[in-house]
C-alpha positions as CSV (number, residue, x, y, z in Angstrom):
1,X,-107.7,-77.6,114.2
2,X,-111.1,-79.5,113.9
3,X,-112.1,-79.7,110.3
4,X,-116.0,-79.9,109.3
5,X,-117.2,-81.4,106.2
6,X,-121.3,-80.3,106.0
7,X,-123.3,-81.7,103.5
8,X,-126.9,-81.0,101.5
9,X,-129.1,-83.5,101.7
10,X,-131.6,-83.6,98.9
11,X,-129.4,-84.0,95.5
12,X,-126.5,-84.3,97.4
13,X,-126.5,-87.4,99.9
14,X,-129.4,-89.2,98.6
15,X,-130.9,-89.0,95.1
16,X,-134.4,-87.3,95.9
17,X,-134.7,-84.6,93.7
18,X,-137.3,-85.7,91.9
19,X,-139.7,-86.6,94.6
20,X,-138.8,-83.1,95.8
21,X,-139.3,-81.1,92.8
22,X,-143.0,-83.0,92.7
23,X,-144.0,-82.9,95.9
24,X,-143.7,-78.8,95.2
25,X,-145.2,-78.8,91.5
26,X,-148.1,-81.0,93.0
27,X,-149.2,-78.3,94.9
28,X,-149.7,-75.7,91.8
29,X,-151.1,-78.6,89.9
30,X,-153.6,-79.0,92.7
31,X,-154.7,-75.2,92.5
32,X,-154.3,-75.0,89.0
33,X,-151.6,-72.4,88.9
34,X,-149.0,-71.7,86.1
35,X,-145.5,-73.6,86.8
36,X,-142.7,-70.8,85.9
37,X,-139.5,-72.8,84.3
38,X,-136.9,-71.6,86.2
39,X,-139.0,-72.5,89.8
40,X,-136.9,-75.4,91.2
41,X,-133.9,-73.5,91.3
42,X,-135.6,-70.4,93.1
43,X,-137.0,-72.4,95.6
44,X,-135.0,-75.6,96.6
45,X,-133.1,-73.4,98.7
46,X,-136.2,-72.6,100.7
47,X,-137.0,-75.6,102.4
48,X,-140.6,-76.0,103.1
49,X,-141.7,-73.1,105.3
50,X,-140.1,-71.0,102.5
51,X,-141.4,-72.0,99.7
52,X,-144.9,-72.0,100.9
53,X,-144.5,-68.6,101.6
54,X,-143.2,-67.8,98.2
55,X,-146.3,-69.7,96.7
56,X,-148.2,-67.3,98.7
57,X,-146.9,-64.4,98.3
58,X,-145.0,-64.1,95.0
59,X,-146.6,-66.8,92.8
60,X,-150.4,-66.4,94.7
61,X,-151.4,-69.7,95.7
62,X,-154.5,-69.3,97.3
63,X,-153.8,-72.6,100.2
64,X,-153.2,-71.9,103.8
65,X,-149.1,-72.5,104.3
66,X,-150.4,-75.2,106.7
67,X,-152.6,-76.9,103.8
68,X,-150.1,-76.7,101.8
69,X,-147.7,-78.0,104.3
70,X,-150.2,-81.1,104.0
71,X,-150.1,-81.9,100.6
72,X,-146.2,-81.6,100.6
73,X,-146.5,-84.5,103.5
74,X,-149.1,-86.9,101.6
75,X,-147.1,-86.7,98.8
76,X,-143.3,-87.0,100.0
77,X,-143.2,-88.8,103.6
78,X,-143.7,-92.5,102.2
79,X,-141.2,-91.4,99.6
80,X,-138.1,-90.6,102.1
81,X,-139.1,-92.9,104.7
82,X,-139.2,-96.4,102.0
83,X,-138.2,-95.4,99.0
84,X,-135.6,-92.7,98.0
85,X,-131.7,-94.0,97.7
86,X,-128.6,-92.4,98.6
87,X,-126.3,-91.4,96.0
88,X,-123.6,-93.9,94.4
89,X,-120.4,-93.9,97.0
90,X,-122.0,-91.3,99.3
91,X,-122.0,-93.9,102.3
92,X,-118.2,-95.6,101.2
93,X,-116.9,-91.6,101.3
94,X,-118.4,-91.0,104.3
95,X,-117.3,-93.7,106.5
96,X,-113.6,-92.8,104.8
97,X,-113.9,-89.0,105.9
98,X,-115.4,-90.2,109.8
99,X,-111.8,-92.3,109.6
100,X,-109.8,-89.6,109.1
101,X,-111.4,-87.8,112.3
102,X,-113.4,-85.2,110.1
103,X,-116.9,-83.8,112.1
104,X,-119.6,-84.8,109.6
105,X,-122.8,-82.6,109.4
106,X,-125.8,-81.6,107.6
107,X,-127.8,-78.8,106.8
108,X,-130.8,-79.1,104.6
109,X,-133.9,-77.6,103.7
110,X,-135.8,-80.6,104.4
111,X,-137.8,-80.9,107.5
112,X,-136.7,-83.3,109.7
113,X,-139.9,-85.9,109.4
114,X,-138.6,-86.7,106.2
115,X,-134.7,-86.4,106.1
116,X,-134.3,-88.2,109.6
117,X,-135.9,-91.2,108.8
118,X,-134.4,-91.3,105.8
119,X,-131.4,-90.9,106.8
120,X,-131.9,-94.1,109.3
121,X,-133.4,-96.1,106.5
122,X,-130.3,-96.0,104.5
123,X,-127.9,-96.7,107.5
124,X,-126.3,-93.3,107.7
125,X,-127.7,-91.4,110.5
126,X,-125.0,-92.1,113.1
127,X,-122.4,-90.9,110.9
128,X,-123.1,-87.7,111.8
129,X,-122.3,-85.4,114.3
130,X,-124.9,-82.7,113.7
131,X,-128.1,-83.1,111.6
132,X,-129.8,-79.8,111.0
133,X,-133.1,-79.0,108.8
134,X,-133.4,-75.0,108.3
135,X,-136.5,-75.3,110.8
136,X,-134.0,-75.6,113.2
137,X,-132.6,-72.1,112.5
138,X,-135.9,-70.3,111.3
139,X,-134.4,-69.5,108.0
140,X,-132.9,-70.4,105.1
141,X,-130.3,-71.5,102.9
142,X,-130.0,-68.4,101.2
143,X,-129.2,-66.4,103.9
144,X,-125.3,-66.4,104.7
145,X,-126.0,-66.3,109.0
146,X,-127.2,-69.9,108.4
147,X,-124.2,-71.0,107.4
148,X,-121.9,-68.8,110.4
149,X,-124.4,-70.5,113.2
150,X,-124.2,-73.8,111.8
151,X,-119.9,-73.8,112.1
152,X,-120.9,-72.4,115.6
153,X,-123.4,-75.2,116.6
154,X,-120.9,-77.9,115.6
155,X,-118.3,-75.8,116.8
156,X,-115.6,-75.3,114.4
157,X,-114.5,-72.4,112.3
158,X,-116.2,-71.5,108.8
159,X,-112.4,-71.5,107.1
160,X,-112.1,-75.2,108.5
161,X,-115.6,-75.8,107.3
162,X,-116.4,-77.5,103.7
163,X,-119.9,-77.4,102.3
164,X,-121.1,-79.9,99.6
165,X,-124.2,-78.6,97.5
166,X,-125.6,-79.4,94.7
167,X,-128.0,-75.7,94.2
168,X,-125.6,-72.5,92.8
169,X,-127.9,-70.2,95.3
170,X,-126.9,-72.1,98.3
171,X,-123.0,-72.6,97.1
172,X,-122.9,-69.0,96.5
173,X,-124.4,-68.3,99.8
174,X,-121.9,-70.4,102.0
175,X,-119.2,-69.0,99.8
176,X,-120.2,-65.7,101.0
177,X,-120.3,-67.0,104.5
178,X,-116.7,-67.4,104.2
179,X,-116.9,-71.4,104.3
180,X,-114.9,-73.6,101.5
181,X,-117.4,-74.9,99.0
182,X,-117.3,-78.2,97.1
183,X,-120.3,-78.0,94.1
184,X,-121.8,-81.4,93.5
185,X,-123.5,-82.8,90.2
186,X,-127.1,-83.7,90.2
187,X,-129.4,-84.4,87.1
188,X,-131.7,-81.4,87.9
189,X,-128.8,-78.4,88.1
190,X,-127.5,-79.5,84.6
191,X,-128.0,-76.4,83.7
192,X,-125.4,-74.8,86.0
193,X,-123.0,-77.3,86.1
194,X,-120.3,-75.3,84.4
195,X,-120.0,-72.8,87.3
196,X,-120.6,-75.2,90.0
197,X,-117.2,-76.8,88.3
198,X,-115.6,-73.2,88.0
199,X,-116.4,-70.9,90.8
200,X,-116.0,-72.9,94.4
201,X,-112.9,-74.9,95.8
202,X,-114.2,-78.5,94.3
203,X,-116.3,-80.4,92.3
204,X,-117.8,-84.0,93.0
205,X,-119.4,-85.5,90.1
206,X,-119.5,-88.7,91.8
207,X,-118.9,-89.6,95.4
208,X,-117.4,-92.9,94.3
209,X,-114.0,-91.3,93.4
210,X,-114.2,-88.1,95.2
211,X,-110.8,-86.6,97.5
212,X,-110.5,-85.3,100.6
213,X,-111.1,-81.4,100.7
């Protein structure tokens, strides 16, 4: 049967989880507004439709989503399009997964003005079968359907489906969904490492020695 591997983007393929944790925080530094600790992890799973909408309506940014939506844009889109790298061994795994016939997919938050070109920039794009932003679906990560329509877009089976993340909400999420899950490290989810390790079907801490799932 056809076997899917789909895979984060941000923290996961590339190393961008920095740029995307500021071009976020920029926007309550802009209005002034009180950063909460824990708000990376709440909203990375958001993508960039849903976070605005959180800033609005849970954290009260006063912006328009779509001026928000701009500052987001000024800050990040030179960032994927020239600077951001893929992760150590992401593109060696890769290429050895395409080999062994398995579809390759992802399915990101990110909008796709910044993750394709990206993607292009660091010689990757074509490796994939599917490339899906959350825009694409009109929601988000944390909601399990995302996950059940994605299997069906590509057209395999969420049991013969593995999904690499680096955020807990959106592991627990696919998990739910009924899809195998493979946690991977990234600096900024420290924090929950431990049950990334301990709770799915795999763990990659780098892709440079990773198995087949």
């Amino acid at each position: 049967m056809k076997k899917s591997y789909i895979f984060d983007f941000d923290g996961t393929l590339v190393d961008s989880m920095p740029y995307w944790s500021e071009k976020m925080l920029n926007i309550l530094r802009v209005t002034n507004m009180p950063i909460p600790g824990d708000i990376i992890k709440i909203i990375t799973p958001l993508g960039d439709k849903g976070t605005a909408k959180y800033f609005r309506e849970t954290l009260g940014v006063k912006l328009s989503e779509e001026e928000m939506f701009a500052l987001m844009d000024e800050y990040a889109l030179p960032k994927y399009r020239d600077e951001i790298p893929i992760k150590k061994g992401v593109r060696e795994y890769l290429i050895k997964s395409k080999e062994k016939g398995i579809s390759l997919n992802v399915l990101t938050a990110s909008p796709h003005k910044m993750l394709d070109p990206c993607l292009k920039r660091l010689g990757v794009y074509d490796l994939f079968d599917f490339v899906f932003s959350c825009d694409d679906f009109n929601t988000t990560k944390s909601n399990p359907e995302i996950y059940l329509k994605t299997c069906e877009r590509i057209g395999v089976n969420a049991t013969n489906s593995v999904f690499f993340d680096d955020n807990l909400l959106a592991c627990k999420t696919a998990k739910e969904a009924g899809l195998k899950v493979v946690g991977v490290y990234d600096k900024s989810g420290e924090d929950f490492e431990r049950e990334l390790k301990e709770r799915f079907d795999g763990y990659v801490k780098t892709f440079e020695n990773a198995p087949e799932f």
